[in-house]
N, C-alpha and C positions, 0 to 999 in steps of 0.2 A: 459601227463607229466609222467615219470619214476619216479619210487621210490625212483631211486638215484638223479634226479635233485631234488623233491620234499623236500629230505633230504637235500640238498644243500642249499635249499630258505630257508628252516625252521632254517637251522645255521646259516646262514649271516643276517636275519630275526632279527634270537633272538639276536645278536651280535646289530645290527644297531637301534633298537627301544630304546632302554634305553636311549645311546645317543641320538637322535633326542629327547627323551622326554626330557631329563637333558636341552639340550640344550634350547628347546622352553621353558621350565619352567624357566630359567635365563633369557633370552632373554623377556620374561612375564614381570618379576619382575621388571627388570631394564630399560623397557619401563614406565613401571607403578608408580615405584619412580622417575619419569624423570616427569610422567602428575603430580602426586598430589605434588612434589614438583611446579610446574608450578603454580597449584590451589594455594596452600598455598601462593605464592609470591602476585597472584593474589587479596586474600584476604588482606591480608596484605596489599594492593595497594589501594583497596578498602576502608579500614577503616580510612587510611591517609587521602583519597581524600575527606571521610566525616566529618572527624574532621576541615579540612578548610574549607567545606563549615559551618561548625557549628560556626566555629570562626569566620568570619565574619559573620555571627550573632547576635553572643557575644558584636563583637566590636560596631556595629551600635546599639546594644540595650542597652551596657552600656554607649554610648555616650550618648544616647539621657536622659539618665537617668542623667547622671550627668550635663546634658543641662538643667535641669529641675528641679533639686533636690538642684540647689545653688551650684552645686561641690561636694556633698557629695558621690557621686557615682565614684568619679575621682580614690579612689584606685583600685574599679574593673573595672572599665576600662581599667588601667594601665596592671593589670596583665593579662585580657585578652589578652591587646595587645603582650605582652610578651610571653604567650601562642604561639599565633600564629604565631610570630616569629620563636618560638621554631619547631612548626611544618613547616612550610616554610623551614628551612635550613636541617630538617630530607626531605623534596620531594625532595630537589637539590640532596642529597645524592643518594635515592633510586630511581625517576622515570631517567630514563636512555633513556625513548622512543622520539623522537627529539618532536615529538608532544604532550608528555607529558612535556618534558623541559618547550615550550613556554606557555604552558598554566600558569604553575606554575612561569615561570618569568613575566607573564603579573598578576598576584596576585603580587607579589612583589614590581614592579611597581605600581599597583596598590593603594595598602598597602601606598608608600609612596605618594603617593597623596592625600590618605585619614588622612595622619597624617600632612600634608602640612596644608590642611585646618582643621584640630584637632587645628592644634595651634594657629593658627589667630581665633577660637571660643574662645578656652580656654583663652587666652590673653585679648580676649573682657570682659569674663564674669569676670576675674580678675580686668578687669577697669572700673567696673559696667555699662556697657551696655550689658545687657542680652538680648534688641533686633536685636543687631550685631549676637552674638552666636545664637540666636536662628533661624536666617535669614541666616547663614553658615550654621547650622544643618538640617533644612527644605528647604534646595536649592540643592546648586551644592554639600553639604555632601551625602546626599542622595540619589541623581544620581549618585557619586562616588561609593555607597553603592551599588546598583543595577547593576551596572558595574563588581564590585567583585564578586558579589552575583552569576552573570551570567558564569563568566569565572569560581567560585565553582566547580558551577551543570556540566560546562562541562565537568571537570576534571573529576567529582562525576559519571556522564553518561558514560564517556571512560570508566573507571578501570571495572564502572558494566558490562559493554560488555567483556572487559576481564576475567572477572569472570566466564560468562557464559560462555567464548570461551575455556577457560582452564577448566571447569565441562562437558562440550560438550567431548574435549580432552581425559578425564580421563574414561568418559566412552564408549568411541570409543576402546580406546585400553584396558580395562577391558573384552568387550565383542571381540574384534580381538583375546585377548589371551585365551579367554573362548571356540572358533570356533579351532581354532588350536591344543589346548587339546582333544576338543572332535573328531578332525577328528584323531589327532595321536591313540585315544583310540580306536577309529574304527578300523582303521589298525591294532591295539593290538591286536584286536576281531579277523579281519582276521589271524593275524598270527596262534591264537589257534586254530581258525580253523583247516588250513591247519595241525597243529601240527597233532592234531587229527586224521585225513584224513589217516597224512602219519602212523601213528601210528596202526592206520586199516590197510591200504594196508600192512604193516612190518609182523602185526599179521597174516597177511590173508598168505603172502608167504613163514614166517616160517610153518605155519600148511599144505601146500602144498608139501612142501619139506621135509615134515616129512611123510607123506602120502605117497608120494612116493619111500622115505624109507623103509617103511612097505609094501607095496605091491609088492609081490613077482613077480619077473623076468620072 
């Protein structure tokens, strides 16, 4: 290669590396805010899915307590139930996935089933036969209970897999943008190189053309 193409490569070189580096360093970034926001939603998806399975629960262990206790357990049951209503209408809002919808309207469903037979307990225990409520509670309550419990954990097992699949995500393209830098740096490397090279050969042909100036005709 000539001195003058070599000086060519070394302009358009130094010219084009900056950009490509700017570029892949944005292009990094805003992959990268794109994964850990994903994680983040994920987590957040995660902790939803656990608090309904915690709250159903809640509900079957505050029931059975105020099934047992004479009623004295009926205001935190109450508020549990309340709770998880609470959370139930925050999963309609945030899970958006069709297979997270149904799991989350078959709790809802669910939910009203279990409060179907809440009342015909609670009404019994009200009309003092505690072994109506306690024969609703340790029956079809309870299978009720386990039915929820189950569509929970599913929820609870989806979001944990999304979790992983968006930390999987995050450091897939952590390390894509990590391989990218380092090969642009290479090329850097090369450029100095070459810079170098041509900056010998520069030296080498002024000091010849000087030489040849001096040495007489």
């Amino acid at each position: 290669m000539s001195i003058r193409a070599k000086l060519f490569a070394a302009i358009v070189i130094t010219a084009i590396v900056p950009i490509v580096l700017t570029a892949i360093a944005l292009n990094g970034m805003s992959t990268l805010d794109a994964r850990f926001a994903d994680a983040e939603r994920a987590a957040r998806g995660q902790e939803l899915a656990l608090d309904l399975k915690f709250g159903v629960t809640d509900l079957n262990g505050w029931q059975t307590a105020w099934g047992y206790d004479d009623g004295e357990s009926r205001p935190r049951f109450d508020a549990a139930v309340r709770a998880f209503r609470r959370d139930l209408a925050v999963a309609r809002a945030r899970f958006t996935d069709p297979g997270e919808q149904r799991l989350v309207e078959d709790l809802a469903a669910g939910l009203d089933r279990f409060m179907a037979l809440d009342a015909r307990a609670w009404s019994a225990l009200q009309n003092n036969r505690p072994e109506v409520t306690k024969r609703i509670l340790l029956g079809p309550e309870i299978r009720q209970f386990e039915a929820m419990a189950a569509t929970a954990q599913a929820l609870a097992d989806r979001e944990a897999a999304r979790v992983r699949a968006s930390r999987e995500g995050f450091a897939a393209a952590r390390r894509d943008a990590r391989r990218k830098m380092v090969t642009v740096a290479l090329g850097a490397g090369a450029l100095i190189v070459l810079l170098l090279v041509t900056a010998g050969d520069v030296a080498r042909l002024a000091l010849e053309r000087e030489r040849e100036r001096e040495t007489p005709a």
